[in-house]
MIMAR-313203 format. One record per residue (C-alpha): z, y negated, x negated. Coordinates in steps of 0.2 Angstrom, whole numbers, plus 5000, padded with zeros to 4 digits. Layout:
// residues N
ZYX/...
***
This chain:
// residues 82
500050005000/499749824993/501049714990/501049514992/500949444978/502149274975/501049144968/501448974973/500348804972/501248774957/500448914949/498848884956/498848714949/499648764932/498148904930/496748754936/497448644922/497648794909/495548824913/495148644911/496048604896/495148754887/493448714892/493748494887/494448564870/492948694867/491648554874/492448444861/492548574847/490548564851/490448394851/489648364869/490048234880/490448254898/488948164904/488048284893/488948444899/488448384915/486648374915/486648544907/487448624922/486548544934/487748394939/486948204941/488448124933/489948154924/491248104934/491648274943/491948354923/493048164920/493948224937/494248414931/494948374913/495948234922/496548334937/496148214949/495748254970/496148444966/494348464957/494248614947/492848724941/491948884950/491449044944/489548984943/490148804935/491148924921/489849054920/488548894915/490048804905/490148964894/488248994893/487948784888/489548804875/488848974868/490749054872/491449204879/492149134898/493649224895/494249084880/494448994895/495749094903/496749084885/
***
């Protein structure tokens, strides 16, 4: 039988920030800009990356945004989960 599992928003919001402070610290280890990681995942502007690494309107990244971010930074997408 499967058990509930006790994870609260706190948690949540801990694991979003963990996530978006490994992928602004490998974007910066390869010198790209977040307007410039932003075209190459398909975004018009920077400012949903800016919001992310900021933690700003509960903006985080999806699978298919980490699966591009991992592709555009030539790293494995689990250093993101680190």
């Amino acid at each position: 039988m499967l058990e509930y599992l006790d994870i609260d928003d706190m948690d949540i919001m801990n694991f979003k920030k963990l996530v978006a402070s490994n992928v602004k610290k490998i974007r910066l280890k390869n010198n790209i800009t977040q307007s410039e990681l932003s075209q190459i995942i398909g975004h018009k502007s920077a400012s949903t990356i800016g919001k992310i690494e900021a933690s700003i309107d509960n903006k985080h990244y999806n699978l298919e945004q980490l699966y591009k971010i991992s592709k555009a930074l030539d790293v494995d997408i689990c250093q993101f989960f680190k």
